[in-house]
N, C-alpha and C positions, 0 to 999 in steps of 0.2 A: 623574756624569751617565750614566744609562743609557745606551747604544748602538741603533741603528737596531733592530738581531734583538731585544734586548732589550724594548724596545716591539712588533716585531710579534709574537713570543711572548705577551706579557702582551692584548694584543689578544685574541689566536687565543684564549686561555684565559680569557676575561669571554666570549664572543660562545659558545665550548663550553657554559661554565657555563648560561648563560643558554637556550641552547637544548638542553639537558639538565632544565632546571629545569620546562624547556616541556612538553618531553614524558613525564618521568615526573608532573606535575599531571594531565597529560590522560589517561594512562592509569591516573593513579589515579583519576581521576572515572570512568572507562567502566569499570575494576574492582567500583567501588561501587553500580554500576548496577542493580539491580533490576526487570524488567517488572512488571507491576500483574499483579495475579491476575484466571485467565481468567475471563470471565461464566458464571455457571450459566446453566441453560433459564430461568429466572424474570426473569434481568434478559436477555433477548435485546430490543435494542430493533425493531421494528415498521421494516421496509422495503419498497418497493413496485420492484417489475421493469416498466419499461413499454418495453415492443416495439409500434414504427413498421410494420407491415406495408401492402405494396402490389404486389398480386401477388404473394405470397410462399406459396402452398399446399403445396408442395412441403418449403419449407423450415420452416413452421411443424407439417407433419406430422411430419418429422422431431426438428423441435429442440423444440418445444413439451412432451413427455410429459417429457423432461428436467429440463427447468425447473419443471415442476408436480409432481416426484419430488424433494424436498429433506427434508435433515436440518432444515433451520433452521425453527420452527415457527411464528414471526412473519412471515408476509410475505404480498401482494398480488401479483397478475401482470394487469396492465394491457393489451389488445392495441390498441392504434388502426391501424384499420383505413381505411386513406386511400385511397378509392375502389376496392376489387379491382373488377377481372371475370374474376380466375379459377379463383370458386369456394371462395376464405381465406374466407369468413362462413361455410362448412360446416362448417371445421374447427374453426370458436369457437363453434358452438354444442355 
């Protein structure tokens, strides 16, 4: 008949096993892992930027040239303009 150490030894070494087993599967799946190849220009899909302004002329002078300066050649930039009075409808036109 086994002994007490004897059982927690065989214990200690099925619960090792097992969580050895765990993690070399896991990192053999994140080893196999391949990302998807990047999009060319052809397949960029069509996105739209839309900015909330309200009262924001200051800030739209600044950040707007930004945003309308992109690599990405699919896209819309939307501004809604919610009520200024100070003067943001000069910068969108």
């Amino acid at each position: 008949m086994p002994s007490f150490f004897d059982l927690v030894l065989i214990v200690f070494l099925l619960s090792t096993f097992i969580q050895l087993a765990f993690w070399f599967g896991l990192f053999a799946r994140l080893a196999r892992f391949k990302l998807p190849p990047p999009l060319n220009r052809a397949d960029e899909l069509p996105i739209s930027v839309i900015i909330c302004a309200r009262n924001e002329k200051e800030n739209l002078k600044k950040n707007l040239p930004r945003i309308l300066n992109q690599n990405y050649r699919s896209f819309e930039v939307v501004v809604v303009n919610d009520g200024s009075t100070d003067g943001s409808e000069d910068i969108l036109i």
